[in-house]
Residue, then its C-alpha position, 0 to 999 in steps of 0.5 A: x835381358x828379360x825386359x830387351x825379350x818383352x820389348x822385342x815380342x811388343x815390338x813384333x807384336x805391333x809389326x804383325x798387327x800393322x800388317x793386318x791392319x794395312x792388308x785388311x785396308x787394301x782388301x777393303x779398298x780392293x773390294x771398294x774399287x771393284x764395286x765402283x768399277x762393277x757397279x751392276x755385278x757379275x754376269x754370266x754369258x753362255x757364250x762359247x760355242x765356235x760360231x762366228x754369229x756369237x761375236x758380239x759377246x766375245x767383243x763386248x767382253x774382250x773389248x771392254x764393253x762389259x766393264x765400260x758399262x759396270x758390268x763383271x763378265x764370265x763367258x762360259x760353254x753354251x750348253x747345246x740343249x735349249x732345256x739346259x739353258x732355259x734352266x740356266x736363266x730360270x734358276x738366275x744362273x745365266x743373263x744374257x744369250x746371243x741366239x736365233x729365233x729357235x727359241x721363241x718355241x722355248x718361250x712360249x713354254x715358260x722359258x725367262x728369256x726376252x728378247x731384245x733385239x736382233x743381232x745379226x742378219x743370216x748365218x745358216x745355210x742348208x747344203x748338199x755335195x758337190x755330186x748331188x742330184x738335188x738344186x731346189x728346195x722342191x727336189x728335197x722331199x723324201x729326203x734326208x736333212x742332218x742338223x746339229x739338234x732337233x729344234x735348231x736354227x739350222x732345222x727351222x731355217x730348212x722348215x720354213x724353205x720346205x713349206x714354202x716348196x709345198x713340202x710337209x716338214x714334219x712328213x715330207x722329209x726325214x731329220x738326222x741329228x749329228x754334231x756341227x763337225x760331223x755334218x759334212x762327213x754325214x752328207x759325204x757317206x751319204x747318210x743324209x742328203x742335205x745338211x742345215x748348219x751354221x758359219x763357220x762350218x757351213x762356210x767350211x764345206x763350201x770352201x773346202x768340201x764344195x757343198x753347194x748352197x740350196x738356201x741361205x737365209x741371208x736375204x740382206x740384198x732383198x731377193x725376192x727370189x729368197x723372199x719367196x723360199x722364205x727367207x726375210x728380206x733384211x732380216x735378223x737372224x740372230x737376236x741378243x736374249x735376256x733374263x727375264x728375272x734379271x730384267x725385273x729384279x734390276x732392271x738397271x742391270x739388263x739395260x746395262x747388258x742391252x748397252x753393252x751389246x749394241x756398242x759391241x755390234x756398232x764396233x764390230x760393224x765398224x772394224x770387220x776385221x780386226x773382230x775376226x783377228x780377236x775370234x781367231x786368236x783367241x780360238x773363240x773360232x777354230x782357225x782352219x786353212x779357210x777358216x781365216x782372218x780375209x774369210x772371218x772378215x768377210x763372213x762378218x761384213x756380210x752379217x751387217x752387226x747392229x742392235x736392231x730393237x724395232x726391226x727386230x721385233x717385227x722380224x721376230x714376229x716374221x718367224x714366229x708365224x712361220x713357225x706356227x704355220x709349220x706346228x712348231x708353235x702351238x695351232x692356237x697362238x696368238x703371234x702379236x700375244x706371244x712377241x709382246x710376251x717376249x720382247x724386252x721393254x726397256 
């Protein structure tokens, strides 16, 4: 009886260790396998904020662009104070940003983002109701602009417009922060005369609210009309940025990010909309009665999505004068310094 007992705890004995053994194999060959297919690692992309401009990280991730290249995406809210994310990408947290030329400010500061070209043409428009006495950029002075944050793309966009009307933006008008969804109800009470959003809410009250369109900085048909308000013809409006410590920590990795990104925005080019199926139902988009698939498609048809490197950079440099002219930038930068500190070189 004793030695059937000894033989049957060995025998368990062997079953359990054969167990571990064959666990501690699959771990092993789980974790070997997850380094071949990730071979740069993780990132995380402050990605989510409900614009239809942030398309190229909702597409390099749902379509696999990220994994393709050996990348372990994470996409996360996109913090809507620039302080936040510039903690994020010093403190290596962050490596990869979809953004506006907003933060050329933030750079000039210390920020350790680069930028790496531009994404996107424009996507931001300053509007007034439907009933408003104002239908030119001029007749804006005195008035009252709602933006979604002090030092927003919106608020820049509208800057740049003023300037050329001959209007001081830090004088001639009065700025009024509210959240993007407030924005249209804040000009319909009249608690502000004009608002500089972006798509899909400045889309949204277009179409549904009949806001009227005092500039859009879309210049991609090359208006001179637009040009002389400002607005760039052909250009960027959007740039990808990248962690400036990651680019020279691995420089391997950023490449792999900027790779990801343009085959992202050559795909979402190419399949209109098929990309704004993937950001309506994934609600990276908030889908409303004209927030839809044959009104996304359009909207980003009319972005033209590409990595633009060299066209980038000069448009870069474009706003960055403009901004410098407005106070925004320090009086005493030197514009070419200040882009060749912050364009990626790879």
């Amino acid at each position: 009886m004793d030695g059937n007992k000894k033989f049957w705890n060995n025998a368990i004995k062997f079953l359990l260790l054969s167990a571990a053994t064959f666990t501690g194999f699959l771990v092993f060959d789980n974790q070997k396998s997850l380094a071949s297919t990730y071979k740069h690692g993780s990132i995380t992309i402050p990605a989510k904020n409900g614009t239809i401009c942030g398309a190229p990280n909702y597409i390099a991730y749902e379509k696999g662009f990220f994994k393709k290249n050996g990348l372990k995406a994470s996409l996360v809210a996109k913090p809507t104070n620039i302080s936040d994310l510039e903690a994020g990408f010093t403190s290596g947290k962050y490596a990869a940003l979809n953004g506006d030329f907003q933060y050329l400010p933030a750079i000039q500061n210390g920020a350790q983002i680069l930028a790496a070209g531009g994404l996107h043409q424009g996507c931001i428009e300053v509007l007034v109701p439907k009933n408003s006495k104002i239908h030119s950029v001029k007749q804006l002075k005195g008035k009252t602009i709602g933006t979604p944050g002090q030092g927003s793309t919106g608020q820049y966009v509208a800057t740049i417009a003023l300037q050329h009307a001959g209007i001081n933006p830090k004088t001639g008008v009065t700025w009024k922060t509210y959240d993007y969804d407030l924005l249209t109800k804040a000009a319909e009470k009249g608690e502000v005369d004009a608002i500089a959003t972006v798509d899909p809410f400045a889309y949204q009250a277009i179409k549904e609210n009949h806001f009227r369109v005092l500039i859009n900085n879309n210049n991609s048909q090359n208006s001179t009309k637009m040009a002389k308000i400002g607005m760039k013809k052909s250009g960027s409006c959007c740039y990808l940025y990248i962690s400036q410590k990651l680019v020279k920590e691995n420089p391997k990795k950023a490449a792999a990010i900027v790779k990801s990104y343009k085959e992202a925005a050559k795909w979402i080019d190419e399949h209109p909309s098929q990309t704004a199926k993937i950001l309506l139902d994934k609600k990276y988009v908030a889908k409303t009665k004209f927030v839809n698939q044959k009104n996304v498609t359009a909207l980003i048809k009319s972005y033209h999505f590409a990595l633009r490197r060299g066209s980038g950079k000069a448009d870069l440099r474009y706003y960055a004068k403009e901004l410098k002219k407005a106070g925004i930038l320090k009086s005493s930068t030197n514009v070419d310094q200040l882009i060749k500190k912050a364009y990626y070189k790879g």
